[in-house]
N, C-alpha and C positions, 0 to 999 in steps of 0.2 A: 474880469475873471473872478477876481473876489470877490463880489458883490454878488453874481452867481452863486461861488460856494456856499456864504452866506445864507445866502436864500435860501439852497438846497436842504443846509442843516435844520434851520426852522422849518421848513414844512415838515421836515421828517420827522419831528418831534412834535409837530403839532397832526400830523396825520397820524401815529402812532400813539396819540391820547386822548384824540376826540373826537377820529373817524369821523362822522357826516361833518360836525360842528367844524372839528378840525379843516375838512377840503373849505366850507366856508368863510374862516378864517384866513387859509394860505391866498384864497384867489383877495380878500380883503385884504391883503398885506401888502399884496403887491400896489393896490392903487393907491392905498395910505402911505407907502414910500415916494409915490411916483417927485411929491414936492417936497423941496428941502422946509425943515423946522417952522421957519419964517412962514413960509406960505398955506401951513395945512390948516386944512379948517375943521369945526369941531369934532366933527363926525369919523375923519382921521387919526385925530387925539385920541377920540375916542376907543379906535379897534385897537389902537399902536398898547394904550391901557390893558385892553382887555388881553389881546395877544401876551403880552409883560404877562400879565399876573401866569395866566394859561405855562407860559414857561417855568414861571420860577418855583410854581405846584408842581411840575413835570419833575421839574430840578431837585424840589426839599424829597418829593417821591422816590424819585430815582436814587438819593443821596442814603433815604431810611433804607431801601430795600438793599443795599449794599452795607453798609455798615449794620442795621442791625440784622434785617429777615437772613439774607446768606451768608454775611459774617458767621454768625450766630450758628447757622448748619453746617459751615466747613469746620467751625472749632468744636461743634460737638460730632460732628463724626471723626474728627479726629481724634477726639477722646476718646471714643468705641473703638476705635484702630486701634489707639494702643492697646484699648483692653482687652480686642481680641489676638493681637501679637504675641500678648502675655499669655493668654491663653493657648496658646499654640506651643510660643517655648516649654511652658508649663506642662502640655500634653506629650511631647516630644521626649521629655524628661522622665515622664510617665512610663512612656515607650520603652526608654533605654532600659528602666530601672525594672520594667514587668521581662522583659524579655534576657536582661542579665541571670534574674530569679528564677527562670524559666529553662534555663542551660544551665543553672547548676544543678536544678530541681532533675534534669536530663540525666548530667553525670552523676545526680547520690542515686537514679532507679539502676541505673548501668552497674556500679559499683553494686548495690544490692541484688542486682541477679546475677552476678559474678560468684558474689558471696555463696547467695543460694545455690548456683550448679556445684560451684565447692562442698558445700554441705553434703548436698543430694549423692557424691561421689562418693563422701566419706560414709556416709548412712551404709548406702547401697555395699562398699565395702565390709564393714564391720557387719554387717547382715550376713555379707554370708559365710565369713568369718564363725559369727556365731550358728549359724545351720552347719556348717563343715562339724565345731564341735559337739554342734549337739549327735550329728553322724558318731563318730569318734565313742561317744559316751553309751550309744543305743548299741554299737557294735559291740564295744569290751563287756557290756552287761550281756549282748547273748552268749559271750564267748563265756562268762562265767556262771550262767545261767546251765549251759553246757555242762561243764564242769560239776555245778550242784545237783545236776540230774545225774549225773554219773555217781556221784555221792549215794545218792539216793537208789543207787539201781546195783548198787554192792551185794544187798540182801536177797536181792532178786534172781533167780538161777535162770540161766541164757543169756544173760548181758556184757558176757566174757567179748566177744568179737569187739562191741563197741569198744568198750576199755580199753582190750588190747589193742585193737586201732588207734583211741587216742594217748597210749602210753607209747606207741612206736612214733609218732606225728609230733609229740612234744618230749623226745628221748628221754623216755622212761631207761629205767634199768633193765637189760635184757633179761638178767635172770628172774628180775618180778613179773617182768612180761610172761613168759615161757612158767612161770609158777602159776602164774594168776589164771591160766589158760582150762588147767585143769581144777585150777580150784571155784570157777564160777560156773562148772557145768553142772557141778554138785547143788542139792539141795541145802538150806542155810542148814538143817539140821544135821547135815550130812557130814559138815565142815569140821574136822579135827584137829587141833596140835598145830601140826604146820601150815594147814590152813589158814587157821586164825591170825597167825605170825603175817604171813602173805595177805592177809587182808588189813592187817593194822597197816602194813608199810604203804599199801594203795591207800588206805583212807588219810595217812599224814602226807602221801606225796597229792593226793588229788583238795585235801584241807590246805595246802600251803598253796596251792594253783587256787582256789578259791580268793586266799586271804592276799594273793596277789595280787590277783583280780580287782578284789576290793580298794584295796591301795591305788590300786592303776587309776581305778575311776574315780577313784574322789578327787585323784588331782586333776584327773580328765573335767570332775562337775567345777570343781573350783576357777578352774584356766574359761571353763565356757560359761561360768557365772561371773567373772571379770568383763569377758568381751561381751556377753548377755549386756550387762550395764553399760558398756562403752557403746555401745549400739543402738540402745534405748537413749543415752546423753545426745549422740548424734541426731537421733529423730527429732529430739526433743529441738537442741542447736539449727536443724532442718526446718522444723513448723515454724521456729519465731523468724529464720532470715525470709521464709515466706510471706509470713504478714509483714515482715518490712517492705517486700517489693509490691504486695499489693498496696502497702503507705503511702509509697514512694510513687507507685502508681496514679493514685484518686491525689496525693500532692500537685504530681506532674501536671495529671488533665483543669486540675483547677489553675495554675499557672500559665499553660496556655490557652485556659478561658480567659483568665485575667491580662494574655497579650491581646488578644480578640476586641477583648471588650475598650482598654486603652486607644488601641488603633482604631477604634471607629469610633471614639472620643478629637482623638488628633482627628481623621478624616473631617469632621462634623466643624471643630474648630478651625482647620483651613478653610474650609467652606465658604462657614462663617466670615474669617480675615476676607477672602477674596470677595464676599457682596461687600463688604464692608470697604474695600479697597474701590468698586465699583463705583457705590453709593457718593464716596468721597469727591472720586473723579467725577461725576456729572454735579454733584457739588461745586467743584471748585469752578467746572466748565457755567452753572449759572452764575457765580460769580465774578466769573470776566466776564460775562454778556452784561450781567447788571453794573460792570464797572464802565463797561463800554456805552454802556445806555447811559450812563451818570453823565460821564465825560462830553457825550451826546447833548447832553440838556444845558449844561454847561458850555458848555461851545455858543450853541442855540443861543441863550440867555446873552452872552458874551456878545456875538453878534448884534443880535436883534440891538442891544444897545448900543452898537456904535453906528448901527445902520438908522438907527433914530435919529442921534447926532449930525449924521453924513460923513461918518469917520469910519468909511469903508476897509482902507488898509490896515486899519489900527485893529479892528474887528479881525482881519486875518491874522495880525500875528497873535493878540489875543487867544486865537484860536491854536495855532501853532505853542503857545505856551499852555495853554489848559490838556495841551494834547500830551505834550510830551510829561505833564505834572502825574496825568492819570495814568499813562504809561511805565512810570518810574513807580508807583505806587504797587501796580499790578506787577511788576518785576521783583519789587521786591517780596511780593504777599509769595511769588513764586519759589525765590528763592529760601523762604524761610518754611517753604511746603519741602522742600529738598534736602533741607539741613533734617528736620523731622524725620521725615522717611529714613534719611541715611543714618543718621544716630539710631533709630529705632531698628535697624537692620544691624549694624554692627554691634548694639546691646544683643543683638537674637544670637 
């Protein structure tokens, strides 16, 4: 049975590195074993040689391409791992930090149109505030306006009705009223003595309704040249919270450009990790082929020398020790694939 297994392993390493040469080889091996040591003759010697060498190039082969060709790929792709792990924590961080900016940027627009409808209310108030006074001031001016045309209409004969209407409306004295009745139907020339008495008393009672007047409105202009200015301050208070919230505005949108832009950074960067993570695995996977192929050739090699000798069992357990050498080797390369991963997951 061993010397079976034996057999089996060498061709397979001798079919799997020189194909035609190699089937010529395995059927020559078999008859250059058929005699123990003693008995072979040249020609025997000779392939058991050629076989040897054939192996132990399979072997220094299989030995390079493990240690250095795919060694060599799995520790630099795992140094992309990390670099792109890093990248990723990095972009994540990005994330946090564009999108934290991006919600306060949220509540300063919020608080600025808050601002502004406040403004906008107080404007809107003291507006019409100030239109009420300027009402207020347009009225007492015709009211005195009134008044001055009455002034003016003393001299004038027929203008008794008005007067006396408005001497009874703002309680005049009855008896000026009832004097002044006959005294303005008269012509100015007409006017005598007690006439003229009764027109002095109307021109000082209708000059002190004037100078009232006067008085009246200029606290009227003064009160509506206060809220005038309170009104215009508010506008004023009004446009600037405006341009805050269109700030706060073109801030916002460019903040949530800059979560946009982060997040398909990070997307690009996982991407990225995950070929990268791919790449590694069919890495590591030619790796144990080519530790499995090493182990192969060695077996092979291991064999074929004892089955030269005719030291067939020794050749299996040989084989069982090269087996379990390169399987403790490949456990471990695994397990130090696992500490990496895990440390590099619980640094994320």
């Amino acid at each position: 049975m061993a010397d079976t297994k034996a057999m089996r392993t060498i061709q397979s390493v001798l079919l799997s590195t020189q194909g035609a040469t190699g089937e010529m080889l395995c059927e020559g091996l078999t008859h250059a074993l058929k005699d123990g040591p003693a008995e072979r003759h040249e020609l025997q010697a000779e392939l058991l040689k050629m076989v040897t060498q054939v192996l132990a190039t399979a072997c220094s082969d299989a030995k390079v391409e493990v240690e250095q060709t795919c060694q060599r790929k799995v520790d630099a792709a795992e140094a992309e791992l990390a670099v792109r792990k890093a990248d990723v924590a990095s972009a994540t961080e990005a994330v946090a930090a564009a999108q934290a900016a991006a919600t306060a940027q949220k509540e300063k627009l919020e608080a600025s149109q808050r601002q502004l409808a406040w403004e906008e209310e107080e404007h809107k108030r003291l507006k019409a505030e100030d239109e009420e006074k300027a009402q207020e001031v347009s009225v007492d001016e015709k009211a005195m306006a009134e008044v001055s045309g009455l002034l003016a209409a003393m001299a004038q004969q027929g203008q008794g009705e008005a007067i006396s209407t408005y001497l009874r409306s703002n309680k005049g004295e009855p008896a000026l009223v009832d004097a002044l009745r006959s005294v303005l139907l008269k012509e100015p020339t007409e006017r005598l003595g007690f006439d003229d008495v009764a027109l002095m008393h109307l021109k000082a009672f209708l000059e002190q309704k004037v100078a009232g007047w006067a008085a009246h409105i200029e606290g009227r202009v003064s009160a509506k040249a206060n809220v005038h200015a309170e009104a215009l301050g508010a506008w004023c208070v009004k446009e600037v919270a405006g341009e805050h919230v269109q700030e706060a505005t073109v801030e916002l949108e460019t903040a949530e450009a800059s979560v946009s832009e982060v997040l398909q950074q990070l997307k690009e960067a996982k991407q990225a990790e995950q070929q990268e993570d791919r790449t590694l695995a069919q890495l590591l996977s030619e790796l144990t082929l080519a530790g499995e192929r090493a182990r192969q050739c060695n077996m092979a090699v291991e064999a074929l020398e004892q089955l030269v000798v005719g030291q067939v069992q020794a050749a299996a357990t040989a084989e069982t020790n090269v087996a379990m050498d390169v399987d403790a080797m490949l456990d471990r390369k695994v397990d130090a694939m696992m500490d990496v991963e895990m440390g590099t997951a619980i640094v994320a």
